[in-house]
N, C-alpha and C positions, 0 to 999 in steps of 0.2 A: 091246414093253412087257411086264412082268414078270405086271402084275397083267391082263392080258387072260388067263392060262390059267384063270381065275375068271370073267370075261364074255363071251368070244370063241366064236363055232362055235353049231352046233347043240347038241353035246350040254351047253353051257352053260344052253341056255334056260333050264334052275327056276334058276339062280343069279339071271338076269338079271329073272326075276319075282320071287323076293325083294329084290333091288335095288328095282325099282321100286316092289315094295308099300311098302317103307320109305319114298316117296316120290323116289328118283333117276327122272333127267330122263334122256333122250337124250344128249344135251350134256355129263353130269355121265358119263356110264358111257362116254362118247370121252375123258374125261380120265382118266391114269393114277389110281388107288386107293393114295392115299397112309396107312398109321397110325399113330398117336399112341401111343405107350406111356408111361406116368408112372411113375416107383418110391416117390411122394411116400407120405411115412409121419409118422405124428404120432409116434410113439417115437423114431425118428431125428432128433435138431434140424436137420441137415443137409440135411434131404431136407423141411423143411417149405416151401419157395419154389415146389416145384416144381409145387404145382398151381397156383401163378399163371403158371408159367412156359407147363405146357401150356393153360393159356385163349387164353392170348394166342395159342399156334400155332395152336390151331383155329380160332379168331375169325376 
């Protein structure tokens, strides 16, 4: 899995304590580290959906 070169091994450990301070769990840092990117802009009429769109994915 891609996003383990960010939590894997020892010399990850401060990663894996900033994870956790943020409140990740055990459980949550065994699952891949998937992100969200939005390009939602109020000038674009085009691009105004898209923060409903991305709620919805991270909900």
């Amino acid at each position: 899995m891609t996003s383990d070169n960010v939590k894997s091994g020892v010399a990850r450990a401060p990663h894996r304590a900033l994870f956790k301070s943020m409140g990740y769990t055990d459980e949550e840092l065994r699952r891949p580290l998937i992100g969200v990117v939005s390009a939602k802009s109020e000038i674009v009429p085009g691009h105004m959906h898209l923060g409903t769109i991305t709620e919805a994915v991270t909900a």
